[in-house]
C-alpha positions as CSV (number, residue, x, y, z in Angstrom):
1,X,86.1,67.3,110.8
2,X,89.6,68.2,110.3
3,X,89.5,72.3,111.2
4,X,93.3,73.0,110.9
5,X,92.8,74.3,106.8
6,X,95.2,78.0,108.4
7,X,96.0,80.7,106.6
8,X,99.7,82.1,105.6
9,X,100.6,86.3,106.0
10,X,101.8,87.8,103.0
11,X,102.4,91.1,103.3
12,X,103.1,94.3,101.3
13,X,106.6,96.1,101.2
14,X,105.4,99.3,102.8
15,X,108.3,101.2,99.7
16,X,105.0,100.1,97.1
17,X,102.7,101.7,99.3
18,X,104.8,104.8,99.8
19,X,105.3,105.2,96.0
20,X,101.4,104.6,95.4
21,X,100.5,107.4,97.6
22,X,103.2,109.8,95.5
23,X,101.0,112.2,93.9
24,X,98.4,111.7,96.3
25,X,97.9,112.9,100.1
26,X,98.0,110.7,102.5
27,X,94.5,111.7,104.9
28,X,93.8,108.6,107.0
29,X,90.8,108.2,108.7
30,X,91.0,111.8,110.4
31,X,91.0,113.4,107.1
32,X,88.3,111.6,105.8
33,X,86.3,112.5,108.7
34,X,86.6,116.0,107.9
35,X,85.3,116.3,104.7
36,X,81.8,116.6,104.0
37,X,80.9,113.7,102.8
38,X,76.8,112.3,101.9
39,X,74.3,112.8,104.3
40,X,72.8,109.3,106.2
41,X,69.6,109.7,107.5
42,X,67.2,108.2,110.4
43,X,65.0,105.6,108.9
44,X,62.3,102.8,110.5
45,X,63.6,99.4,109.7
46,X,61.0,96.4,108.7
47,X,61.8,93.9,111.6
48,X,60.6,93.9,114.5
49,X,64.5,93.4,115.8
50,X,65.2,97.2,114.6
51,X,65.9,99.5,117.7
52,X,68.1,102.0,115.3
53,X,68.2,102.3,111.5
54,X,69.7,104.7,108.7
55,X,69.2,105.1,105.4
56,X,71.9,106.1,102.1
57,X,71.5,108.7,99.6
58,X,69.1,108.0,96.6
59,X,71.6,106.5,94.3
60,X,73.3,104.5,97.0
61,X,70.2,103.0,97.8
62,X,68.8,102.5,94.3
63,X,72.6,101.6,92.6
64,X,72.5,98.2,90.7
65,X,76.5,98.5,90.5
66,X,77.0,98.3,94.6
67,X,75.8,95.6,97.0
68,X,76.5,96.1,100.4
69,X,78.0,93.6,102.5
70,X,80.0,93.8,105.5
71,X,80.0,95.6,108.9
72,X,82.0,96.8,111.7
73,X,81.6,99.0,114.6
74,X,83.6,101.2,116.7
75,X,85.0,104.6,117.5
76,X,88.0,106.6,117.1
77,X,89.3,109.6,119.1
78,X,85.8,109.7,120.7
79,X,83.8,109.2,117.2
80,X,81.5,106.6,117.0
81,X,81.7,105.3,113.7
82,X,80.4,102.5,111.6
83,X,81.9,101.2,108.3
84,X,80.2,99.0,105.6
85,X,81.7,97.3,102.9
86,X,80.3,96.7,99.3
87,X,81.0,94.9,96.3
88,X,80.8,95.9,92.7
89,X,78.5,93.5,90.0
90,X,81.0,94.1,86.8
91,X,79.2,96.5,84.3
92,X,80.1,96.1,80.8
93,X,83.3,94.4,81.7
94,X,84.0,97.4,83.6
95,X,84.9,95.7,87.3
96,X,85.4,98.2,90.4
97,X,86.0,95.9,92.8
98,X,84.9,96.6,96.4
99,X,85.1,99.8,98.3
100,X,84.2,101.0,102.3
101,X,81.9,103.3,103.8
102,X,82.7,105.5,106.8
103,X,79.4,106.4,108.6
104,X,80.3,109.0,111.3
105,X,77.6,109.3,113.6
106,X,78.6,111.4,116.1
107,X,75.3,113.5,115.0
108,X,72.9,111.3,114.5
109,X,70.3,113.3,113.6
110,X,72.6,114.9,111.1
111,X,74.8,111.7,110.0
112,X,77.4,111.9,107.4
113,X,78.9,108.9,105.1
114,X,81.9,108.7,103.0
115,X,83.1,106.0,99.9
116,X,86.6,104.9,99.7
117,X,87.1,102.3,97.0
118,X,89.6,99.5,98.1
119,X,93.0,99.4,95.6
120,X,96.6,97.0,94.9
121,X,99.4,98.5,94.1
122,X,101.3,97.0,91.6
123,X,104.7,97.9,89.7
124,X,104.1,98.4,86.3
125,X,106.9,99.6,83.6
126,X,105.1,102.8,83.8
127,X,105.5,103.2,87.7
128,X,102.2,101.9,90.3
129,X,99.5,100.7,89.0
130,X,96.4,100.9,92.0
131,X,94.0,98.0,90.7
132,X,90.6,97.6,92.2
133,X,90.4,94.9,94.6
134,X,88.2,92.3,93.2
135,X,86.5,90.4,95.9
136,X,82.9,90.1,97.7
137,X,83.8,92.0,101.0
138,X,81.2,90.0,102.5
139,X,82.6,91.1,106.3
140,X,85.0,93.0,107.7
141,X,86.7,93.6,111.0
142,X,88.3,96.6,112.0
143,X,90.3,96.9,114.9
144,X,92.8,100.3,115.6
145,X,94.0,101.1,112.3
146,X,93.9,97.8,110.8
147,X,90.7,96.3,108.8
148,X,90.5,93.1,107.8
149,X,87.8,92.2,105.2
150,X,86.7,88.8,104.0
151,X,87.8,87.8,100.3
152,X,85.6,83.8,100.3
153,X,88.3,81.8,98.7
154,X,91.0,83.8,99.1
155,X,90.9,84.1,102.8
156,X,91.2,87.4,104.8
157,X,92.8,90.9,102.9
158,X,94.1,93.3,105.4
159,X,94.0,97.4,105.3
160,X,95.7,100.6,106.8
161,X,93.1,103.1,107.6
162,X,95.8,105.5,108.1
163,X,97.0,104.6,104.5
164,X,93.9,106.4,102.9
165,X,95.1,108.7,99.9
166,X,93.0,111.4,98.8
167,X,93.2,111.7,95.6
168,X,94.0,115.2,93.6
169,X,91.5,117.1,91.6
170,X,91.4,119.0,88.5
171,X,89.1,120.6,85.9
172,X,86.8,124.1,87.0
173,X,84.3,121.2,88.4
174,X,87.0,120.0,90.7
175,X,86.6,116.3,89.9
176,X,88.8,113.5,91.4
177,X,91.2,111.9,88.9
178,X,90.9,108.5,91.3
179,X,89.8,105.5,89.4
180,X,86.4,105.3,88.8
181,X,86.2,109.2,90.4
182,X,86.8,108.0,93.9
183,X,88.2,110.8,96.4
184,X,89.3,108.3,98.7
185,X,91.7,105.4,98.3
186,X,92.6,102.8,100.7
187,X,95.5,100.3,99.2
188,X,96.1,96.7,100.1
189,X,98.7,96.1,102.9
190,X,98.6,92.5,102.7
191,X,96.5,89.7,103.8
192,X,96.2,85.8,105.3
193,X,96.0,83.4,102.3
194,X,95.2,79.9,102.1
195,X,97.9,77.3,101.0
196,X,97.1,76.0,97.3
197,X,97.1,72.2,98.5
198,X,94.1,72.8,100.8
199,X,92.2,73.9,98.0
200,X,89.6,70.9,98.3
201,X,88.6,71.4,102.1
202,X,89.6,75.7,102.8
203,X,87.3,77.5,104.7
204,X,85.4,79.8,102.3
205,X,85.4,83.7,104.1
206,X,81.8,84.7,103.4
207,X,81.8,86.8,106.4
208,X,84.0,87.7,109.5
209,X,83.6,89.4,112.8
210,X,86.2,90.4,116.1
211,X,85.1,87.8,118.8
212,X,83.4,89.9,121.6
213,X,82.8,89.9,125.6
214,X,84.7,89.8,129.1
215,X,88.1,88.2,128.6
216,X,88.1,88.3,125.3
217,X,91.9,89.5,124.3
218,X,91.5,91.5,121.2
219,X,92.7,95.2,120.4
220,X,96.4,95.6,121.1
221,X,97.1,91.8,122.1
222,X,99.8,89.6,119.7
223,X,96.5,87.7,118.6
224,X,92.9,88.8,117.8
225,X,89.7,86.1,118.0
226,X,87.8,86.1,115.0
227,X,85.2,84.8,113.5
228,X,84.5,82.9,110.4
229,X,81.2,81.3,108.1
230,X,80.2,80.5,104.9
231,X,77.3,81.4,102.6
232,X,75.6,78.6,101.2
233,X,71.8,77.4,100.4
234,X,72.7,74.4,101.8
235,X,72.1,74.2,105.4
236,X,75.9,72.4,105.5
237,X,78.4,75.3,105.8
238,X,80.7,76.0,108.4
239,X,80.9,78.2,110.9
240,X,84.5,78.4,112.9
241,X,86.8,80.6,115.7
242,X,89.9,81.9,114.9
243,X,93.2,83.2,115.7
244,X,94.7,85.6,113.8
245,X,98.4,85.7,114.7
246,X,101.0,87.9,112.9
247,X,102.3,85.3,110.4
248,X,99.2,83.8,110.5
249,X,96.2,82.1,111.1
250,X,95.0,79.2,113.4
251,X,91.5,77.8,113.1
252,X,90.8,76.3,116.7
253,X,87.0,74.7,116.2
254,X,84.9,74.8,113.2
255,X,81.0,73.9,113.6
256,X,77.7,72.8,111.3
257,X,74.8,74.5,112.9
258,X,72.5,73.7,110.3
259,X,71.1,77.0,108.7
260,X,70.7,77.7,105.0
261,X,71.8,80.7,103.4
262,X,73.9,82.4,106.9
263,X,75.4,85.9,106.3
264,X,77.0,86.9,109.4
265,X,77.4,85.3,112.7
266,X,79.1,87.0,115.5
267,X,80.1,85.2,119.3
268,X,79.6,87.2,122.6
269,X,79.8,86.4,125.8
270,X,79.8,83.0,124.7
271,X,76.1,83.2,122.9
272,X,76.4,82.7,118.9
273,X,74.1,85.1,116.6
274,X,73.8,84.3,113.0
275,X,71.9,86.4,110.4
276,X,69.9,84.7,107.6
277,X,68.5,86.0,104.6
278,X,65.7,84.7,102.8
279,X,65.4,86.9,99.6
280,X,64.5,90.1,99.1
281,X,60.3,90.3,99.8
282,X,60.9,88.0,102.8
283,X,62.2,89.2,106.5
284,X,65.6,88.1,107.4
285,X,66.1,85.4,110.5
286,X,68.4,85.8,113.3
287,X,69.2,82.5,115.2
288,X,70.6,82.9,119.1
289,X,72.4,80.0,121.0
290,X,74.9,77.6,120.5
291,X,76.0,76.2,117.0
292,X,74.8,72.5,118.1
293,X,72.0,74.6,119.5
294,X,70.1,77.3,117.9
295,X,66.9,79.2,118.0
296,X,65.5,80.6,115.0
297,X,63.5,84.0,115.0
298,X,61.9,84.2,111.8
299,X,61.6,87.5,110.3
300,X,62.9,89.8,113.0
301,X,65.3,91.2,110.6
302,X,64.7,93.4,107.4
303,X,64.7,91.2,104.0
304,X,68.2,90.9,103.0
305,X,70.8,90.9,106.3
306,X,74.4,90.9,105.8
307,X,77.4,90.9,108.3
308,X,77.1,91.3,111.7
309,X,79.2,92.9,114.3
310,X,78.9,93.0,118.1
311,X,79.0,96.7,119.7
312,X,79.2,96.2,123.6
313,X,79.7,99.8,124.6
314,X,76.0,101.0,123.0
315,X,74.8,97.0,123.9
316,X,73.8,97.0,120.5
317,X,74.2,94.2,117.3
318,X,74.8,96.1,113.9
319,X,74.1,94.8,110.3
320,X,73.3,96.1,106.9
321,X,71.0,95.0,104.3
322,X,71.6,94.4,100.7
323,X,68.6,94.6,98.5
324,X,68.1,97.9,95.9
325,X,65.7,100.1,97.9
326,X,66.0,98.4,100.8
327,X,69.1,99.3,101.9
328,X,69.6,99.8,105.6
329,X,72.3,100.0,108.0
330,X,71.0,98.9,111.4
331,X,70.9,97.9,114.6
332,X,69.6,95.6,117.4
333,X,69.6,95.3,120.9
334,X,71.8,93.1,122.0
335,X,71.6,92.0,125.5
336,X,67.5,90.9,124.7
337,X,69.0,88.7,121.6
338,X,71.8,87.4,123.8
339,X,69.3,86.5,126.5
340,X,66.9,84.8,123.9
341,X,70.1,82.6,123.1
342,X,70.9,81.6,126.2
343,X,67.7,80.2,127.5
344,X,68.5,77.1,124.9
345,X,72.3,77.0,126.2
């Protein structure tokens, strides 16, 4: 299998994104952090893998419009913090593209979430356009200031957090005059395309998490690990590591494990995990091992599982589910899944 189908940098000049902010305020992630934001609540997760679980508002979890996709994991300046993305079903041709949501849970009994819809700046005649950025967002990365989110065809889009806008407000209601009546706006700073003439064989970005465990280079290094799958119902889509470089991408090995319908995978310590969804009445799989290797464990997970991403510090594996009122963001313990993989290594 030929695994060298790399993606090119093409980045923003950083004069658009300062003239897109003009009018605006320019929060990042601290500022977003201090509003108020929705309230997250504790909730018990179907799947017997759930060791932590939270639930959205009513009309996040209910909302036909937003699908929630990917999901990363970290903290900043002490905060632990997880971030989801979703994408946007178009609504009488109205299409919002994909946003994020910033789950602060530094009270967990209390936790708070905030939307901020994902823009592109464009030059118009009439000064920036910000357009919504159409793709799934079925996974993200983030790492320091930088987010990476998966766009299937169109490889990897990349993010400032400390770009986010805040957007003014005006009327006696106090309403955002963002598109669509977002608050928060995070534009484009670029992204990792795929050359046209690979267009027959180029890795489709369904998902995408930071490759995790000891010696792994990652935060502040010249490259970051990655990695990669595809979505399919065929059990013949690809799962492959990567390098993301600063011009750049390398793909160094790309595998077939043989499961239908993967939405995340994630690779730490050198044991694979790979979520599986089976609709949305049936409990999600996670499979543990090696991709020429793998051990399926039917219905551990709630009906629906997305992305995964690998938190080492809290030895925990977090995901989100998908399905209209059966939403949850949650996790599971990870050093008993990465112990189940490798007694088949």
């Amino acid at each position: 299998m030929d695994t060298h189908f790399d993606l090119h940098g093409n980045f923003a000049d950083r004069t658009l994104l300062t003239d897109a902010a003009a009018g605006s305020r320019t929060v990042g992630l601290d500022g977003v952090l201090t509003g108020r934001g929705r309230r997250a609540r504790r909730a018990r997760v179907p799947g017997s893998g759930a060791v932590e679980g939270y639930r959205w508002g009513l009309a996040d979890t209910f909302t036909q419009t937003w699908w929630p996709q990917g999901v990363a994991v970290g903290h900043h300046e002490g905060a632990p913090l997880v971030i989801t993305s979703w994408f946007a079903q178009p609504k009488r041709r109205r299409e919002m593209g994909s946003r994020i949501s910033i789950i602060d849970l530094r009270n967990p009994r209390r936790a708070r979430y905030h939307h901020v819809l994902l823009v592109a700046p464009r030059r118009t005649d009439d000064g920036i356009s910000l357009d919504p950025v159409r793709i799934h967002a079925g996974g993200i990365v983030w790492v320091g200031d930088r987010l990476f989110v998966a766009a299937t065809y169109g490889g990897i889009r990349e993010f400032r957090l400390s770009d986010i806008m805040r957007a003014p407000s005006r009327g006696p209601l106090r309403r955002s005059t963002g598109p669509f009546g977002y608050r928060y706006l995070l534009p484009e700073s670029g992204g990792y395309l795929p050359p046209n003439a690979e267009a027959k064989k180029r890795m489709r970005y369904s998902f995408l998490s930071l490759e995790s465990g000891s010696g792994i280079r990652g935060l502040d290094g010249d490259e970051l690990r990655l990695v990669a799958g595809e979505y399919g119902t065929s059990d013949r889509r690809r799962l492959a590591r990567l390098r993301l470089l600063k011009d750049g991408t390398v793909i160094d090995a790309a595998h077939v494990p043989r499961i239908a319908q993967m939405q995340g995978a994630v690779l730490h310590d050198g044991v694979w995990f790979v979520s599986a969804s089976r609709g949305d009445k049936t409990p999600g799989d996670l499979w543990t091992g090696t991709p020429d290797a793998m051990t399926r464990h039917v219905g551990v997970l709630p009906p629906g599982p997305e992305d995964l991403a690998a938190w080492p510090e809290r030895d925990q594996l977090w995901s989100v589910s998908e399905f209209p009122g059966k939403r949850w963001v949650f996790a599971v313990d990870l050093k008993r899944w990465a112990d189940e993989g490798r007694r088949t290594m």
